[in-house]
C-alpha positions as CSV (number, residue, x, y, z in Angstrom):
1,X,0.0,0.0,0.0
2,X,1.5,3.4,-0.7
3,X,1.4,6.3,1.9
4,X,-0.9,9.0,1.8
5,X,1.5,11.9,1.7
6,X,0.4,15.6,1.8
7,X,1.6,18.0,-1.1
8,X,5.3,18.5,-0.7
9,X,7.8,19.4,0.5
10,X,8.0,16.9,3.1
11,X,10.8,14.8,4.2
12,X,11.5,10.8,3.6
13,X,13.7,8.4,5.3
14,X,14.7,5.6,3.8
15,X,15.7,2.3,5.9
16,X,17.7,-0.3,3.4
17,X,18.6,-3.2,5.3
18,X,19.8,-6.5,5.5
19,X,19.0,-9.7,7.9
20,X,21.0,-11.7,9.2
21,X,18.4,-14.7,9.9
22,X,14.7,-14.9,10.2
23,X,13.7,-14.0,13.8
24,X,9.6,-13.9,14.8
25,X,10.9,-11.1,17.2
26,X,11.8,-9.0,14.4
27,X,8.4,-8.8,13.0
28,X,6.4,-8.3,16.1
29,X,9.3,-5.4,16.9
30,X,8.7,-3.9,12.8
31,X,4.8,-4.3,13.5
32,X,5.3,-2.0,17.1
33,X,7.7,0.5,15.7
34,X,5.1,0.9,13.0
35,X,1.9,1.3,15.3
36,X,4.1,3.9,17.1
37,X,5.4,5.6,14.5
38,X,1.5,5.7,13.7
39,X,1.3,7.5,17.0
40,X,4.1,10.1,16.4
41,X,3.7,13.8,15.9
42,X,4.7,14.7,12.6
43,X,4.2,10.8,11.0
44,X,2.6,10.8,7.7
45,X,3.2,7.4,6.4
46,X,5.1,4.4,5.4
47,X,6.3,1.9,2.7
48,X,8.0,-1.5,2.9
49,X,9.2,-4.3,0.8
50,X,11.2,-6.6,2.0
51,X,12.8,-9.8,0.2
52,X,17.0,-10.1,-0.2
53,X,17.4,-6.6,0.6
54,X,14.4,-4.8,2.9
55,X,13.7,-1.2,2.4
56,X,11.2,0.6,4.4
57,X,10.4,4.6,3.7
58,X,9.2,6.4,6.2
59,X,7.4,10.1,5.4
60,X,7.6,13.5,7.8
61,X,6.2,16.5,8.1
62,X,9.5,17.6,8.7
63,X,12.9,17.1,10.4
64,X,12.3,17.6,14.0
65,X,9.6,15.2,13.9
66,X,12.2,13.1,12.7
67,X,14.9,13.7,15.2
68,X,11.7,12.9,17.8
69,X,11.1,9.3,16.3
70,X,14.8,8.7,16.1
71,X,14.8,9.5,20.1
72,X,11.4,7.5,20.8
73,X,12.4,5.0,23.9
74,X,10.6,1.9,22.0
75,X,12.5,3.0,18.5
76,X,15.9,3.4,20.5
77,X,15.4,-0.3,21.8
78,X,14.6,-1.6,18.0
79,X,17.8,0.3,16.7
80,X,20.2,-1.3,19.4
81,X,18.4,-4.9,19.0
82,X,18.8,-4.3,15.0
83,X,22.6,-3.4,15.9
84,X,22.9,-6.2,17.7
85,X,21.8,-8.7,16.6
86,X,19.2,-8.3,13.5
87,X,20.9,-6.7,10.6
88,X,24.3,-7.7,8.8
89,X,24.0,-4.5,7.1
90,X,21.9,-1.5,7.4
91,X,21.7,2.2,5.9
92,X,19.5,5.6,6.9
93,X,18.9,7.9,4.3
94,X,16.8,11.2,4.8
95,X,15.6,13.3,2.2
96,X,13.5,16.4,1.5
97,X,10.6,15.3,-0.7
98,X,10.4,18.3,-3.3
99,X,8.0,17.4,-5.9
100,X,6.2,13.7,-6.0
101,X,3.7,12.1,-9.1
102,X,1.4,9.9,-9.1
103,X,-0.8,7.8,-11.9
């Protein structure tokens, strides 16, 4: 499903990752972070795929709701487990959404 997104500008972070192994934990942790990221000032929407290489793009209003999720308690607890112990390989990109299209 593709995220409602206002008109831009508006901001995107983009979440390309790697797994190391399948984990159930991981899912039920991806399903909370994205109920609370539901629940966060500033939240506008998501998109994921995941299959050899998972990317996930998050959408702001802008970046101080951002730097709010990145400092959520829950979201700080994903990022050290996904540290730790869930990804081989991971990369955060965050970019200023200046025009979008749509069919």
């Amino acid at each position: 499903m593709f995220a409602n997104t206002p008109k831009p500008p508006y901001y995107a972070v983009i979440f390309t990752s790697t797994l190391n192994e399948e984990d159930p934990e991981y899912d039920k942790m991806a399903d909370l972070m994205v109920t609370l990221a539901n629940e966060q000032d500033g939240f506008l929407g998501i998109e994921s795929a995941r299959s050899e290489v998972g990317i996930s793009v998050s959408y702001w209003r802008d970046l101080n709701a951002i730097k709010q999720w990145k400092a959520q308690t829950d979201h700080q607890v994903a990022q050290s487990k996904g540290k730790q112990q869930w990804y081989s390989h991971y990369i955060t990109r965050i970019s200023k959404v200046e025009r979008d299209y749509q069919m």
